[in-house]
C-alpha positions in Angstrom: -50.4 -40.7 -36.2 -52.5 -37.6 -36.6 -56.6 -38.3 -36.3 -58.3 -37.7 -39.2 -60.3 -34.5 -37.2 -56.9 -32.7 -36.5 -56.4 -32.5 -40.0 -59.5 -29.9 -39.8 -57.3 -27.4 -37.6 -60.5 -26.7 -35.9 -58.8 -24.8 -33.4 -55.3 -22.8 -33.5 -53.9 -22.8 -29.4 -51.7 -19.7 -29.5 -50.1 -18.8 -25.2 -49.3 -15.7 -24.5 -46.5 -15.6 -21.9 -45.7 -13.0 -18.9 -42.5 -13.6 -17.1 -44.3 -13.6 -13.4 -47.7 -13.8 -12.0 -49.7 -10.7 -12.7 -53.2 -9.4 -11.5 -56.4 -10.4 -13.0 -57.5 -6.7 -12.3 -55.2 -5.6 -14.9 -55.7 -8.3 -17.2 -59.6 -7.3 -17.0 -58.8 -3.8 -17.3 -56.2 -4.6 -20.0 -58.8 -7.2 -22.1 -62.2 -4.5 -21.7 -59.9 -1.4 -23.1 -59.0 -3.6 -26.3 -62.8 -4.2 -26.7 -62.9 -7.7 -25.3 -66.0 -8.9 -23.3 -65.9 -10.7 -20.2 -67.9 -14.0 -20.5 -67.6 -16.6 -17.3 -64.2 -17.4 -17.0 -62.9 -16.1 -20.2 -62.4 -13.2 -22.6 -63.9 -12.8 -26.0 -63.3 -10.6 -29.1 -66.4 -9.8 -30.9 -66.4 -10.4 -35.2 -66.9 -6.9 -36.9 -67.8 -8.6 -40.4 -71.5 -10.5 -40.6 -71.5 -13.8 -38.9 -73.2 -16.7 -40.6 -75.1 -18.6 -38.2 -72.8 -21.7 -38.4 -69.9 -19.8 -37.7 -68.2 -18.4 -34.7 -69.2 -15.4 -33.5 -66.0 -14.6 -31.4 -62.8 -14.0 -33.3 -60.7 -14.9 -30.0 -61.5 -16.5 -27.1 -58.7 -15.8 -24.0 -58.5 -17.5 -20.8 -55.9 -16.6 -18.0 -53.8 -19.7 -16.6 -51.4 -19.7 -14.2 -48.6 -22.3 -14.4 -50.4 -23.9 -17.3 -53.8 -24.4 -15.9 -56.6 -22.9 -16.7 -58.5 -20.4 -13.5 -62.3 -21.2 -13.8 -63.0 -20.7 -10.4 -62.4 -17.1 -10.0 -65.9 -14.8 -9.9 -66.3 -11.2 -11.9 -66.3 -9.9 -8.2 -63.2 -11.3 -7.6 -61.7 -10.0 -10.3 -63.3 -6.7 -10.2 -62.1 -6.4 -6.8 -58.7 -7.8 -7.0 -58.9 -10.7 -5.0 -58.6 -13.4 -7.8 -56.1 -15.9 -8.2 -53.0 -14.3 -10.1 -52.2 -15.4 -13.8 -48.8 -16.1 -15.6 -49.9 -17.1 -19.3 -53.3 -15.9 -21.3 -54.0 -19.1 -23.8 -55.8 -18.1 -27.3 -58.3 -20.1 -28.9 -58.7 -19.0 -32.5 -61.1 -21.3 -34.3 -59.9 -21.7 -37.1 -62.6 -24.1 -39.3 -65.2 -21.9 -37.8 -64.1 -18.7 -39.1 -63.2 -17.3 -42.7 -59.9 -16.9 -43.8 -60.1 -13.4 -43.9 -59.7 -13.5 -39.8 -57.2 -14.3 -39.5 -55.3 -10.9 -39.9 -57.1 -9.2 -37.8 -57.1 -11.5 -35.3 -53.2 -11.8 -35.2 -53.6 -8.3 -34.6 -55.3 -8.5 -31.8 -53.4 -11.1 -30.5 -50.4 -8.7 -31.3 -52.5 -5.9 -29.5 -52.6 -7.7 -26.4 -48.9 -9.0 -26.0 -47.7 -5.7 -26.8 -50.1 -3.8 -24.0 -49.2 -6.6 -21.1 -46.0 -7.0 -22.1 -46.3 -10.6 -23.3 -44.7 -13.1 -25.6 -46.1 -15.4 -28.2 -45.9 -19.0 -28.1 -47.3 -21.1 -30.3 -46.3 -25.4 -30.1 -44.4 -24.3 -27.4 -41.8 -21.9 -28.5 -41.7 -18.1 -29.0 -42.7 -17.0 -32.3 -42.6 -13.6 -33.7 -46.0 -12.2 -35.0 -44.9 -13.0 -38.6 -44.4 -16.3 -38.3 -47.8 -16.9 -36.0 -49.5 -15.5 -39.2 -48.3 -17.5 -41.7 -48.7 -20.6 -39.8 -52.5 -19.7 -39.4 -52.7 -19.2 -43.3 -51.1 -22.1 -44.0 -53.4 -24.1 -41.7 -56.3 -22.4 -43.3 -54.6 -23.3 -47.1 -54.7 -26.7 -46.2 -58.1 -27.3 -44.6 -59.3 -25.4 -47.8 -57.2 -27.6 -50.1 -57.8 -31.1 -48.3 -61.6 -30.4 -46.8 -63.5 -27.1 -47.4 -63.0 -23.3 -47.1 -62.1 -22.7 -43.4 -65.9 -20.4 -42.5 -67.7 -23.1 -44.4 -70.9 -24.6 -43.8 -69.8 -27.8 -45.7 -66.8 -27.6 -43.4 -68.3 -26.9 -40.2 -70.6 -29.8 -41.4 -68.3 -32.1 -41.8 -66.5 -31.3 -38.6 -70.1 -31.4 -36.8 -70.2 -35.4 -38.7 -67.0 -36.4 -36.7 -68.1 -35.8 -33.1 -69.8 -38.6 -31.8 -73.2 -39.3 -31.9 -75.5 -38.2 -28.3 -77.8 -40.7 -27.2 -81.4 -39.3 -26.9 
């Protein structure tokens, strides 16, 4: 049974695959000439349209795993200097209830952007995908939050999702 806070599709998991380990060097290298920004241990993609306050300001979020796991141990110096932990597979966050519907193109083209420069394939529910099919997944996810909940970007929707988590004590 699916919870009811899946059906949201708050965020989209898409892998990007290399066929053996490769240097985080690179991948930095790779990541910063496509205009991502280095954060701690991940990658973002900054929004070129206006960001509402309740939405997300990065378009994609990338972190480098190898075998599956995610590396949050490895420092900027590290990487800068080579000395970090190899990766094998970059996993995509796309937020998908966060973020209008009109992202999602040009995030798929990033995404695109980045398997073609490292060489990489898509995966998405664990299986390659082609680009085409990655994108009209995403659209249809979006379809459906709008038709069963709210626009995907919304306030009422990032509301609502917000309503779900559970309550902090003070």
């Amino acid at each position: 049974m699916t919870a009811y806070y899946e059906s949201f599709h708050e965020l989209v998991v898409v892998t990007l695959h290399a066929d053996g380990a490769r240097s985080r060097t690179a991948l930095h290298d790779a990541l910063q000439n496509l205009r991502f920004e280095p954060f701690d241990y991940f990658y973002g993609f900054p929004r070129d349209d206006p960001v509402k306050a309740w939405q997300a300001e990065q378009l994609l979020h990338v972190e480098a795993c190898i075998e599956g796991a995610i590396n949050k141990d490895d420092e900027a110096e590290e990487i800068m200097a080579g000395t970090a932990r190899p990766w094998t597979d970059l996993r995509v966050e796309y937020l998908l209830a966060s973020l209008p519907i009109t992202c999602i193109d040009p995030a798929c083209d990033i995404i695109e952007a980045v398997a073609e420069a490292l060489d990489l394939s898509i995966r998405h529910q664990g299986a390659d995908i082609s680009l085409e099919v990655l994108r009209a997944r995403m659209t249809d996810f979006a379809r459906e939050v709008s038709e069963t909940h709210f626009d995907p970007g919304s306030h009422e929707l990032c509301w609502l999702i917000e309503s779900t988590y559970p309550a902090h004590p003070t």
